[in-house]
N, C-alpha and C positions, 0 to 999 in steps of 0.2 A: 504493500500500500504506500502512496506516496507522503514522503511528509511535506514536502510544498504547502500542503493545507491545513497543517496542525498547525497550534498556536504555537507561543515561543515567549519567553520569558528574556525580555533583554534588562538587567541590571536593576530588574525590579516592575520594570515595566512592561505590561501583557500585550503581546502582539497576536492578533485573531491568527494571523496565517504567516508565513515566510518568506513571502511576497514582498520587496523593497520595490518602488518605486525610484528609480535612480534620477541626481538632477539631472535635468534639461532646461539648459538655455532659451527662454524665449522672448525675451528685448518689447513686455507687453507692459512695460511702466512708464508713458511717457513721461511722469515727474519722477521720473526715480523713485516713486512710491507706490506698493501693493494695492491693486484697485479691486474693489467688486469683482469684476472679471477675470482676477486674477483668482479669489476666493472661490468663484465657481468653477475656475479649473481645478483646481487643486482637492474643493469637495467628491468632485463629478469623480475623482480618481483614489476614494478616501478607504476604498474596498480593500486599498494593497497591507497588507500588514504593519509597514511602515513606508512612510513618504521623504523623501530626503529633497528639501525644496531648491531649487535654480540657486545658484553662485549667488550669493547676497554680498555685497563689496561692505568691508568692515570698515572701509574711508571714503573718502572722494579720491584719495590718493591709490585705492587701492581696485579701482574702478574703468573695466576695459570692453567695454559693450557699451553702448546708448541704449537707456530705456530699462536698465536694468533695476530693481528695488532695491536700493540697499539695507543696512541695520543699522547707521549710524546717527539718524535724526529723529526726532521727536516724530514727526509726521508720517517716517516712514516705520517706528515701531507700532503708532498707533494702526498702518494700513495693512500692517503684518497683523494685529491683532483680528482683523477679521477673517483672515484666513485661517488662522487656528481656529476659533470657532464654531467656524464653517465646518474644518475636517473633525473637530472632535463632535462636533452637534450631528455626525451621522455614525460617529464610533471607532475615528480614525486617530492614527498618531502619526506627527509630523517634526522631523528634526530640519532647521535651519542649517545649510549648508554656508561656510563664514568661510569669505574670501578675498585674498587681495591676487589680482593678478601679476603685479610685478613689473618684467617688459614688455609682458605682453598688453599693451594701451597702446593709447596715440593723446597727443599733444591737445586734439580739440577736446577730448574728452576732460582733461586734468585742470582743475583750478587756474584761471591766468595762463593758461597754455603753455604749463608746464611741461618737462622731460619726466616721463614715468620714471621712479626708483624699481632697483632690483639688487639684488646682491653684486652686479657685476655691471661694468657697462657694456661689457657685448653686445652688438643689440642680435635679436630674433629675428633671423633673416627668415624672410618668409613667412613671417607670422604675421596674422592678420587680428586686427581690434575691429569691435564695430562702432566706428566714429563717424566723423561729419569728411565726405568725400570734396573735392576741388571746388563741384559748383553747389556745394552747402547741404547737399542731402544725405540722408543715412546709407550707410553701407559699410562693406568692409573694405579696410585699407591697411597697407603692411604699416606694421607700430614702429614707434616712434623709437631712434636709440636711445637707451636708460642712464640714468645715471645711476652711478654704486651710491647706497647708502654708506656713510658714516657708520664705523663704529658705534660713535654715540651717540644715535640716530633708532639703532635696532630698537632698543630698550620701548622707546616713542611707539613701534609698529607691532612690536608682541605687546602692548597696552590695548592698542587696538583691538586688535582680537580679542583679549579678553573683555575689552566693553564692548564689543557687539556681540559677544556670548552672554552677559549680562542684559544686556537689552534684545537680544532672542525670547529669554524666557522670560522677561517682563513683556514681550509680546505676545506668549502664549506657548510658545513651541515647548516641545516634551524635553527637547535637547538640542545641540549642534555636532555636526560634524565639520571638524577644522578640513579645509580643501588645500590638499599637499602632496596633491598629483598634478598632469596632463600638464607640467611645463612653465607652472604659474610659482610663485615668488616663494615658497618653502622647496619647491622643487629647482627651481633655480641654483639655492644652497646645496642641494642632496645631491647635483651631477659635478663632479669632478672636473666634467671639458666644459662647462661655462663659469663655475665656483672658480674664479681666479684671484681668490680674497687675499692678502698676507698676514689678518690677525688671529683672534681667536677661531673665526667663523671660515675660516680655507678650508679650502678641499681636503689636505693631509694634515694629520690623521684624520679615519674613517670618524671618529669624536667629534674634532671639529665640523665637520661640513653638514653633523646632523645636531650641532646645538642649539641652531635657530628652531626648528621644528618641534625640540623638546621644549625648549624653553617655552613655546607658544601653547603645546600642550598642558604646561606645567599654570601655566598661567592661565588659562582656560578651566583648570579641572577645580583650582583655588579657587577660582571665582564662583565657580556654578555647581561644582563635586562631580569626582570622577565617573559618575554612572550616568551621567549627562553629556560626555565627549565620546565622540567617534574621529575616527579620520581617513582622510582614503589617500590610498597610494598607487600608484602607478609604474611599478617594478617594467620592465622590455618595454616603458613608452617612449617611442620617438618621436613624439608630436612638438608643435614649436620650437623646431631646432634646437633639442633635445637628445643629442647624439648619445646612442648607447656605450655605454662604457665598461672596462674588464674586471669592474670589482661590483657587479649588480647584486649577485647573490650576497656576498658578504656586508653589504652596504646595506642591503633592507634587513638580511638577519639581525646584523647588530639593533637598525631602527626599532624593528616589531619585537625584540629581547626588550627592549627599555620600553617601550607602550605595555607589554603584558605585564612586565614588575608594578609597571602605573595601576592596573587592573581597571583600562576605562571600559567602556559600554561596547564598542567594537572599533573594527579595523576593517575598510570598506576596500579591498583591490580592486584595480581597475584593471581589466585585462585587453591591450590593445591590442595583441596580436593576432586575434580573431575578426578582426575587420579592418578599412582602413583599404590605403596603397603603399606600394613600395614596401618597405623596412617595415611599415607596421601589421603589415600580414603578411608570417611566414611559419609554416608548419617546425620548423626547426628551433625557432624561438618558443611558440605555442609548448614545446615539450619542457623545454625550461622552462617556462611561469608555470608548468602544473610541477615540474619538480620542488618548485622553491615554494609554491603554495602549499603541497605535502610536506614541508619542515615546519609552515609555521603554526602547525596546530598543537603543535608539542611546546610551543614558546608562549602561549595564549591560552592557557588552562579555564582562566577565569574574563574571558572579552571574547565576544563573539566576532566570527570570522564572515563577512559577505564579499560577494565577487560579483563582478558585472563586466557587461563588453561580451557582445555578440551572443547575450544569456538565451537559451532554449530551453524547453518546458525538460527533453532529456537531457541537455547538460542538468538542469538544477537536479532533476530526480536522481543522479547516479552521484554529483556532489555531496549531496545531502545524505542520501543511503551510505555514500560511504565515510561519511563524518569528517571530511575532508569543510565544509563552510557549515555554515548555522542557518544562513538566510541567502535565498538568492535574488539579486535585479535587475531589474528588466528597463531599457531605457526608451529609444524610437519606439516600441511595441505601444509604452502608455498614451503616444501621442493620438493616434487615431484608434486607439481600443480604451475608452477611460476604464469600459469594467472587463480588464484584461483578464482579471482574477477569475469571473465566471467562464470566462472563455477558455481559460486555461483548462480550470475546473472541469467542464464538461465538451472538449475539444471540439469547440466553435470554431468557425474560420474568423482569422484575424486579417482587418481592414488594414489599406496600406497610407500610410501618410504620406500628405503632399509638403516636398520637401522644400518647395518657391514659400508655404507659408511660417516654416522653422521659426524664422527671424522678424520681428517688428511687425505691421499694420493691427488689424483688431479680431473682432468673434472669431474671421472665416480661419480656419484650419487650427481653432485653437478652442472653442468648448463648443463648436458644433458639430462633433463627430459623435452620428447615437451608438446609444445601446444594442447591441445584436439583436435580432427579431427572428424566431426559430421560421422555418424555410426562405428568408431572406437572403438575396443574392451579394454579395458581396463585391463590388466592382473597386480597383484602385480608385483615389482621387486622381 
């Protein structure tokens, strides 16, 4: 029998099923603040076990999309508050996902049009923010080179973080998940070929290059208690020029050793080698993220383990069975399936999402995708 659909017990807190709703990006805040419309997506999708909400930037500094909600204002904790509402007023749970992007922004986006900070100045060749394009309208455009933070500078941005994980859960969310995957500003630190630091925070040793993230952790779990953090990583990701490096396994081992001693709520991987082009889909890599994923359940006794990226109903079924993750998620699936769960459940066909409507405009491709209607035909958008 499958366990996809039993409950689950995260750190106190009762999950109906093991169903993770993964974030997705979708740039539907024009004031940078959670609308109505935002609450009724997020409701419509409230079925999954747990909800992990869209990147919420913990500053304006830390802020790489247009239109994104963040957590760092009065108005935007208030518009986050009815989203939680919403999803607990039909019996869901929903953790805020706390983010700063790092290099990856652009200059329209930044206070005074500033140069995004990051650990490094390198900048992300090839990486694209969604900012304001030449002739003033939204889109994406390669970001902007960063500037390195100061040393004494760090201190200022893991504050950050832990007041927008304070102000999470004075907006209602059950918890946060710190975002320190896919390339963004704790990951920046964590890779070796862009970490070209000289102080405490450099690449060598493997200690240094991973004390930003602890720290942020550490400062996160004090604020709001460890059964209230998660985090997600992205071990084989080579997304925004994000080059794989020869000390991957030893580098997340060491990280996910110190997150389990912490005993927070879980550890979210991301697995990019399952979709994607080029380097980030290759059957040879895919064998190494499932090898290093089987070490670290032995590191993580007490913090549940979740994995997403390219997830299927039998990846999660044979995951699960074989106690290898605790909860599986599901990311593009939610978009045009809000009750994926039932469709899971009794293997409905799943609608396919239109991917012109991923980013920005309003309702169309974003809460008007229905419910399944048994003998109803299914066509793409």
């Amino acid at each position: 029998m499958s366990k996809l659909f039993s409950s689950f017990n995260l750190s106190g807190l009762e999950l109906a099923n093991r169903i993770v709703m993964a974030p997705l990006t979708r740039s539907r805040a024009p004031e940078d603040v959670a609308s109505e419309r935002i609450a009724l997506y997020y409701a419509q999708r409230a079925t999954a076990g747990l909800i992990v909400s869209e990147g919420t930037p913990v500053s304006r500094e830390g802020q790489g999309y247009l239109f994104n909600p963040g957590i760092f204002t009065r108005a935007q904790i208030e518009g986050w508050r009815l989203t939680t509402q919403s999803v607990h007023s039909v019996g869901g749970r929903i953790f805020a996902q706390i983010w700063h992007v790092g290099r990856v922004s652009h200059a329209t986006i930044q206070e005074g049009g500033k140069r995004p900070v990051s650990g490094t100045s390198r900048p992300a060749v090839g990486a694209m923010a969604y900012g304001f394009q030449g002739d003033g309208k939204p889109g994406f455009i390669e970001s902007t080179p960063p500037r390195a933070l100061d040393t004494r500078e760090i201190d200022r941005v893991v504050s950050d973080y832990a007041q927008a994980a304070e102000n999470a859960i004075e907006a209602g969310f059950d918890g946060v998940e710190i975002h320190g995957a896919n390339g963004y500003l704790i990951d920046q630190f964590i890779n070796p070929l862009v970490n070209d630091r000289t102080d405490q925070y450099s690449a060598q040793p493997i200690e240094n290059r991973l004390r930003f993230a602890v720290e942020v952790v550490d400062a996160v779990a004090a604020r709001i208690g460890k059964e209230r953090v998660g985090v997600r990583l992205s071990p084989y990701g080579a997304v925004y020029d994000m080059p794989l490096f020869d000390e991957i396994d030893e580098t997340y081992l060491a990280l996910v050793s110190q997150l389990g001693r912490r005993e927070i709520a879980y550890v979210h991987l991301m697995d990019h080698t399952r979709f994607g082009k080029g380097e980030t889909k290759n059957a040879s890599l895919s064998a190494q993220f499932d090898n290093l994923l089987g070490r670290f359940r032995a590191l993580l006794p007490r913090t549940a383990i979740i994995v997403a990226g390219g997830m299927t109903r039998e990846r999660a079924d044979d995951l699960l069975a074989r106690e290898i993750i605790d909860l599986a998620a599901f990311g593009q699936l939610f978009i045009a399936n809000p009750d994926l769960v039932a469709r899971l459940r009794n293997d409905w066909p799943l609608a396919t999402p239109d991917r012109s409507t991923y980013y920005g405009g309003g309702a169309t491709g974003f809460i008007d995708y229905p419910p399944y209607r048994a003998g109803e035909s299914l066509e793409s958008r």
